[in-house]
C-alpha positions as CSV (number, residue, x, y, z in Angstrom):
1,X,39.8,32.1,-69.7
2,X,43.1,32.7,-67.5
3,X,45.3,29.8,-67.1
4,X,44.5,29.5,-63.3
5,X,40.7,29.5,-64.4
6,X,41.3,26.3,-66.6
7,X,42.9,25.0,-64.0
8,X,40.8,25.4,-61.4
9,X,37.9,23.6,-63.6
10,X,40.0,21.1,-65.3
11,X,38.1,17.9,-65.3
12,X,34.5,20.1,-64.8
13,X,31.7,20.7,-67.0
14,X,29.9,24.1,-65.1
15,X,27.6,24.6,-67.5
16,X,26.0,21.3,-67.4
17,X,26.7,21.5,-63.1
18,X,24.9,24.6,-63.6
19,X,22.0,22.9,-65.0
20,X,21.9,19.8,-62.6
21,X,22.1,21.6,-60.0
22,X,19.7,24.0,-60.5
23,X,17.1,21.3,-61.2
24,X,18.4,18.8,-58.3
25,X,19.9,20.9,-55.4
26,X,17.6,23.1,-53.2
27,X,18.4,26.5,-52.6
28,X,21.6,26.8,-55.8
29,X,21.5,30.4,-57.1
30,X,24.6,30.1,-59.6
31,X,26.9,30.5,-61.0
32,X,29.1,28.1,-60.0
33,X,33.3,28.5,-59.4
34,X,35.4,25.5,-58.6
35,X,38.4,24.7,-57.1
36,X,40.4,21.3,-57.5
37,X,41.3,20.7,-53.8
38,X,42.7,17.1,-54.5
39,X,43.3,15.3,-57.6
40,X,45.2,11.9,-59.3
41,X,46.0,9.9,-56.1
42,X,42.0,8.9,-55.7
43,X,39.5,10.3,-57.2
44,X,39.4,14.5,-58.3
45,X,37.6,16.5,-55.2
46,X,36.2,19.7,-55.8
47,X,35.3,22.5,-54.1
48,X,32.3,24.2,-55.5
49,X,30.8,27.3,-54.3
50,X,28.0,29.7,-55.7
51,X,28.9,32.4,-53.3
52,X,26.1,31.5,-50.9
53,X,26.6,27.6,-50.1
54,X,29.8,25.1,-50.5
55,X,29.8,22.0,-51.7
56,X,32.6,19.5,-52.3
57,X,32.3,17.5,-55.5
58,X,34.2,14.1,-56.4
59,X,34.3,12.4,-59.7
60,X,36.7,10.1,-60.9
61,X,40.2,10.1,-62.1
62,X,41.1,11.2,-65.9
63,X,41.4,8.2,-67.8
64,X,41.2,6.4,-64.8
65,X,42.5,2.6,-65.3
66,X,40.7,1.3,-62.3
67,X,37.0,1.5,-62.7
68,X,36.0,-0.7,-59.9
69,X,38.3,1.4,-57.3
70,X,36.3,4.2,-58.3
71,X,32.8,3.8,-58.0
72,X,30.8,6.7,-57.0
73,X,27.4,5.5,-57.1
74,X,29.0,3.0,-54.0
75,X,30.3,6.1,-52.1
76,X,27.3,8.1,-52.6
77,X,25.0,5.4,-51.0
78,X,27.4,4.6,-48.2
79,X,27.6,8.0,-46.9
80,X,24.1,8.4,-47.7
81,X,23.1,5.0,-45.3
82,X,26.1,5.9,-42.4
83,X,24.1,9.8,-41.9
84,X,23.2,9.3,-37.9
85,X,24.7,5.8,-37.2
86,X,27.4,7.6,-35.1
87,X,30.2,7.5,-37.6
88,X,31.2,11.2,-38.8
89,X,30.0,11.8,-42.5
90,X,29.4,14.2,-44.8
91,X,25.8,15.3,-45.3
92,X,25.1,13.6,-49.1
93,X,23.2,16.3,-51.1
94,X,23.4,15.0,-55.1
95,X,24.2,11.8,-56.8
96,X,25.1,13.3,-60.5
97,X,25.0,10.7,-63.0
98,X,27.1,9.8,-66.0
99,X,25.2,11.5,-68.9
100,X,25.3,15.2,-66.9
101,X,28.9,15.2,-67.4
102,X,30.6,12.2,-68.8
103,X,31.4,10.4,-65.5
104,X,29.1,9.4,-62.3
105,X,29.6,12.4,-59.7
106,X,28.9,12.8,-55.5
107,X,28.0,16.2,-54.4
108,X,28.1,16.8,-50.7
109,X,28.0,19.0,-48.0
110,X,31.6,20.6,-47.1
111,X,32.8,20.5,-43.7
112,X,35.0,22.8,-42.5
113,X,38.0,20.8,-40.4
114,X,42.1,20.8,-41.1
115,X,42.7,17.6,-42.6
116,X,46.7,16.4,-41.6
117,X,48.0,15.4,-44.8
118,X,52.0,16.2,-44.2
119,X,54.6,15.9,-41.1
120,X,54.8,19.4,-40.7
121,X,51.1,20.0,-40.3
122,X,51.1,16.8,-37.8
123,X,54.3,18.3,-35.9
124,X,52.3,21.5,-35.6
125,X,50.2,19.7,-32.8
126,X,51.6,19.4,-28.9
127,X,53.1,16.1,-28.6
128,X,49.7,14.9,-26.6
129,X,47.4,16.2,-29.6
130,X,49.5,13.9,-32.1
131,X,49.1,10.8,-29.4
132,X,45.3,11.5,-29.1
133,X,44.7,11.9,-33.1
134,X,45.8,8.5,-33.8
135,X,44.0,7.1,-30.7
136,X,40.8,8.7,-31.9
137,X,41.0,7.6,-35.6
138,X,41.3,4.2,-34.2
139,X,37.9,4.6,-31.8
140,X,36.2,6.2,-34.6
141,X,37.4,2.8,-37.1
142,X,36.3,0.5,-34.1
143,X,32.9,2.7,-34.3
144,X,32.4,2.0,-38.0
145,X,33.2,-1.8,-37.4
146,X,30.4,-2.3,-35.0
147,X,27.5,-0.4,-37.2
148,X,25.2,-3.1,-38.3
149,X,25.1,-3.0,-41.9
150,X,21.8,-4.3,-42.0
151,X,20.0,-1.5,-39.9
152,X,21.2,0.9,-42.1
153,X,20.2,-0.5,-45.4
154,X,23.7,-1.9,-46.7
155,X,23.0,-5.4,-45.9
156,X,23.6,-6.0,-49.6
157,X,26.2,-3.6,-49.9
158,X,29.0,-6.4,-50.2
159,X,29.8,-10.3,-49.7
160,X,31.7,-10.6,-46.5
161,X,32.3,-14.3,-47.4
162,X,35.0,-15.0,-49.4
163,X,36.1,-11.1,-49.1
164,X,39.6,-11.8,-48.8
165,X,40.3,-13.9,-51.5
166,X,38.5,-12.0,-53.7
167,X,40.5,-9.2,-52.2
168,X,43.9,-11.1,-53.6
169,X,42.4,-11.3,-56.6
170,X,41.5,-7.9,-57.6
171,X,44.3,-6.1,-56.2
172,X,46.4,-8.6,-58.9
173,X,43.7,-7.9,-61.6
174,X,44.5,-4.4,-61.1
175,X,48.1,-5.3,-61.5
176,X,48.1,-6.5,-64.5
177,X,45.5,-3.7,-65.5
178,X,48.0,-1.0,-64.4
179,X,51.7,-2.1,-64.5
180,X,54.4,0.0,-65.8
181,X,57.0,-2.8,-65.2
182,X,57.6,-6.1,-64.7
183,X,58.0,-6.8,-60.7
184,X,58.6,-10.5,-59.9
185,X,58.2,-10.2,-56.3
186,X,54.3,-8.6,-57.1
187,X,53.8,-11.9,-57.9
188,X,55.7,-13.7,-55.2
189,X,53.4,-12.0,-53.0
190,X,50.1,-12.6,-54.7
191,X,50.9,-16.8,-54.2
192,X,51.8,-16.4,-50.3
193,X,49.0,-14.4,-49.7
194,X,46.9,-17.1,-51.3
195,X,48.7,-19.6,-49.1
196,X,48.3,-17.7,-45.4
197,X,44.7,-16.8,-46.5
198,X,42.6,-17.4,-43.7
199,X,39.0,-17.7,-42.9
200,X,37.5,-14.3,-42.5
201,X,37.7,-12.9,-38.8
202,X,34.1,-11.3,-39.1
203,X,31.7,-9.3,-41.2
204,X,31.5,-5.5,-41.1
205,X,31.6,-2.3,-42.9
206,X,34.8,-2.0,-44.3
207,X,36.1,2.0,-45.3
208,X,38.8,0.8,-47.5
209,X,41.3,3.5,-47.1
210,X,41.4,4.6,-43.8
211,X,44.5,6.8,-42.5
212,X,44.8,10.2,-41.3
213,X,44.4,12.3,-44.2
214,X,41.1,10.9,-44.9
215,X,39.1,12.4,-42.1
216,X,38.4,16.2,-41.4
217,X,39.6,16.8,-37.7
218,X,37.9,19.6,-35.6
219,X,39.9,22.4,-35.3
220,X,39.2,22.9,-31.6
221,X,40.2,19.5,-30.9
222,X,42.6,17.1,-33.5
223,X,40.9,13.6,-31.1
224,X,37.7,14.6,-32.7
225,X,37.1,13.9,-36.3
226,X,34.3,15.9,-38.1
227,X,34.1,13.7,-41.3
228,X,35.3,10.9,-42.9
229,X,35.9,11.4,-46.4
230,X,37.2,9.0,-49.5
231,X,34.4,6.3,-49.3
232,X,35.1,5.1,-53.1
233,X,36.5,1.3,-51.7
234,X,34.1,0.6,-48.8
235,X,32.3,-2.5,-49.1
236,X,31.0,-5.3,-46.7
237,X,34.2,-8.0,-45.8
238,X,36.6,-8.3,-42.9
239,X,37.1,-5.3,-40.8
240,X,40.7,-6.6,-39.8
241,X,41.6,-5.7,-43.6
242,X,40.8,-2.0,-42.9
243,X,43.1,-1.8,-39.5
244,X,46.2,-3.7,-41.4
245,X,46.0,-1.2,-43.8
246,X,45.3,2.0,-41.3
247,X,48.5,0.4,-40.2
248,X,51.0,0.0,-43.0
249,X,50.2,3.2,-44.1
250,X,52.6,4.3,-40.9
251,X,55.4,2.4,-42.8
252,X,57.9,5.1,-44.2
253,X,57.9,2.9,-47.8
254,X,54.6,5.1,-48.0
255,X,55.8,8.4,-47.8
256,X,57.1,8.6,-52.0
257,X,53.4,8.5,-52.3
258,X,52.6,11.1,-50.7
259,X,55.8,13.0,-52.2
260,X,57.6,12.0,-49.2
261,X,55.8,14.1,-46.3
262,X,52.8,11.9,-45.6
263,X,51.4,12.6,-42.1
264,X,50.8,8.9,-41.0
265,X,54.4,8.1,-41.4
266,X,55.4,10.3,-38.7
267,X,57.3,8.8,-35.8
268,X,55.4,11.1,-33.2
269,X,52.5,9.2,-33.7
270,X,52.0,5.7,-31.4
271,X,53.8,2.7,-32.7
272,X,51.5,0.2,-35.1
273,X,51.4,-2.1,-32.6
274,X,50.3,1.1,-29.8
275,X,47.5,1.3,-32.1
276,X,46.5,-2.0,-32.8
277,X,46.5,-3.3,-29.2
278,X,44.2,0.0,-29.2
279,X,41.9,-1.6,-31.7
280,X,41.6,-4.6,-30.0
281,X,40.9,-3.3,-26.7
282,X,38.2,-1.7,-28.5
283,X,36.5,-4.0,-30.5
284,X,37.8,-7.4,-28.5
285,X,38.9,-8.9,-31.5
286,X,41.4,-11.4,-31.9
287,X,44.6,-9.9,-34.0
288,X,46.8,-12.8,-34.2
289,X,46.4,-13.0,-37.6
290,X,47.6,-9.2,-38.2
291,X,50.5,-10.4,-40.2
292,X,48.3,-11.3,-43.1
293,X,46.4,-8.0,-43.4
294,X,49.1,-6.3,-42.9
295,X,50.9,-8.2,-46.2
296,X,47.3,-7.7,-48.0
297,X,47.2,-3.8,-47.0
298,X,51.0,-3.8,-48.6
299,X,49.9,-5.5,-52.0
300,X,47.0,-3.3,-52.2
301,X,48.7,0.1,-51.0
302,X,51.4,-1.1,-54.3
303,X,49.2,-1.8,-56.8
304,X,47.2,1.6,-55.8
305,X,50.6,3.6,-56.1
306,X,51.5,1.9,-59.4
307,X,48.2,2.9,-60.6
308,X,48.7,6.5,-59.7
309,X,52.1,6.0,-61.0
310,X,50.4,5.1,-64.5
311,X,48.1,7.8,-64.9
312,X,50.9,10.4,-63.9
313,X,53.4,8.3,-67.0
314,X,50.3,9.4,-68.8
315,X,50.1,13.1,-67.9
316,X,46.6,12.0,-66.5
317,X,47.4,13.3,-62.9
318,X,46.3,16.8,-61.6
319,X,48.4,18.7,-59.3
320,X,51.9,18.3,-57.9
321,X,53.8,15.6,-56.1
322,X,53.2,12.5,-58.8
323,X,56.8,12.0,-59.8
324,X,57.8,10.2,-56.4
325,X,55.0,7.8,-56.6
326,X,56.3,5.1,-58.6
327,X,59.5,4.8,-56.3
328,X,57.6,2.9,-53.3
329,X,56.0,0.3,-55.5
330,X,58.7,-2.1,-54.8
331,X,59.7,-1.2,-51.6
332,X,56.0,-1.4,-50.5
333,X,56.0,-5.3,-52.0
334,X,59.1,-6.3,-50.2
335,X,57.8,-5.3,-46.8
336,X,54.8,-6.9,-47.7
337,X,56.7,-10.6,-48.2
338,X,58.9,-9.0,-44.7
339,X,54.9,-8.8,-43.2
340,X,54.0,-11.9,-44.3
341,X,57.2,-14.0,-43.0
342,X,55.8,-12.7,-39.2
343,X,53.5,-14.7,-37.4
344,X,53.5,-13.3,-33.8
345,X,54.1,-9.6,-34.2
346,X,52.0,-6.8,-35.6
347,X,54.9,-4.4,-35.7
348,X,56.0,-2.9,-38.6
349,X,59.9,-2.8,-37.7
């Protein structure tokens, strides 16, 4: 086997694929090829094709040191349940369990779309096209917000009471479960978020990790999006988490996570507070609050970046663009504490 050829199957078993999938997916004529299209920030995606059909497959991270942040079986069914409510998905087509390969797998259908991942790629757009992106991933969040969870079958998907607290504590939990170093203000953090916690604003279908670069756009027009991918966090709980964290991610602290050209940093996009009087003129909800999620979405967006930041330490980490990671852990927190300290503005400068 040629290097590339390890590479591209690093992390796959296609023999025992091979198997599954001729015994589970309707229509697979092997053999299988794969191609890593994203791996070590969340979990590894796939592309698998046997000449005739693509799929896209996710598993999770090597040696991953957050279990609970990766749970497949919980993205599988979620996608699964949101097929026709309106919110853009991924047609499911396999749920691969542990003993095939080692670790629980999704298989679905791929969907062809560009998905904005870098500045350049954003800039690429007129000026209007950028302004109408980040309006439409706002419309389609507001969408997802208002699906009844209950009509689809994920009325025991999660426990919307009590969400955020139990939020505090497991982003800390994973702290302690993933930290390379000791950060005092991680913790100064963790106490003031335990002070401001509120009551929750509501009950909905939460994504978990909802920016740009986690939905495939059309490529006719970028307002549209084709797919949301990157379901591994979604649970029932309080749909104002999801938009404080849609907007944080436009803080430029983010962009060493993204080795320092992540799309939803970008200045051509609307302001975060543009986009969240967006959100509320689409959902009616009351955002004077915001400060809090927005200080919750900044503890969670560290703690996820010092995980990464761990598995790359550990040579755990596929592909390039890991060494920058670890450098916006504490510049993430701070703003977080700068977030917090707010109580009438959801801007992020």
């Amino acid at each position: 086997m040629s290097r590339a050829e390890a590479t591209t199957v690093d992390g796959l078993d296609l023999p025992a694929l091979e198997r599954f999938f001729t015994g589970h997916v309707p229509g697979f004529g092997g053999p299988l090829t794969a191609e890593l299209l994203q791996g070590g920030r969340s979990n590894l995606t796939y592309r698998l094709t046997d000449r005739r059909t693509t799929w896209v497959l996710r598993r999770p991270p090597l040696g991953g040191l957050t279990p609970s942040a990766h749970d497949m079986h919980r993205e599988y069914r979620i996608v699964s349940a949101l097929a026709g409510s309106g919110v853009p998905v991924a047609p499911t087509v396999a749920f691969i369990p542990a003993d095939v390969m080692g670790v629980p797998c999704s298989v679905v259908e791929y969907v062809d779309g560009p998905v904005i991942r870098t500045q350049e790629q954003l800039h690429a757009l007129p000026a209007p096209d950028i302004r109408r992106c980040a309006y439409g991933l706002v419309d389609v969040l507001a969408r997802l917000h208002a699906v009844d969870p209950g009509c689809i079958g994920l009325e025991g998907f999660g426990r919307p009471d009590g969400y955020l607290a139990r939020q505090i504590r497991r982003w800390n939990d994973q702290w302690h479960r993933v930290r390379t170093r000791d950060l005092d203000d991680v913790e100064t953090l963790r106490a003031r978020l335990v002070e401001a916690c509120p009551v929750e604003s509501g009950a909905s279908i939460v994504h978990g990790d909802f920016r740009i670069d986690n939905a495939i756009l059309d490529p006719d027009d970028p307002a549209q999006v084709r797919a949301l991918v990157d379901w591994e966090m979604a649970t029932l709980g309080d749909p104002l988490a999801d938009l404080g964290l849609h907007l944080v991610y436009s803080d430029p602290a983010f962009e060493p996570v993204l080795a320092g050209s992540a799309a939803s940093t970008s200045r051509e996009l609307p302001t975060a507070d543009h986009l969240a009087e967006h959100y509320a003129d689409a959902t009616g909800r009351d955002l004077s609050r915001l400060p809090f999620y927005l200080a919750l979405g900044y503890f969670k967006i560290a703690v996820i970046a010092e995980g990464i930041h761990a598995r790359f330490q550990q040579g755990l980490t596929r592909g390039s663009g890991f060494a920058t990671v670890g450098d916006a852990v504490a510049p993430l927190v701070a703003n977080g504490l700068r977030a917090l300290a707010r109580n009438l503005s959801p801007e992020l400068s």
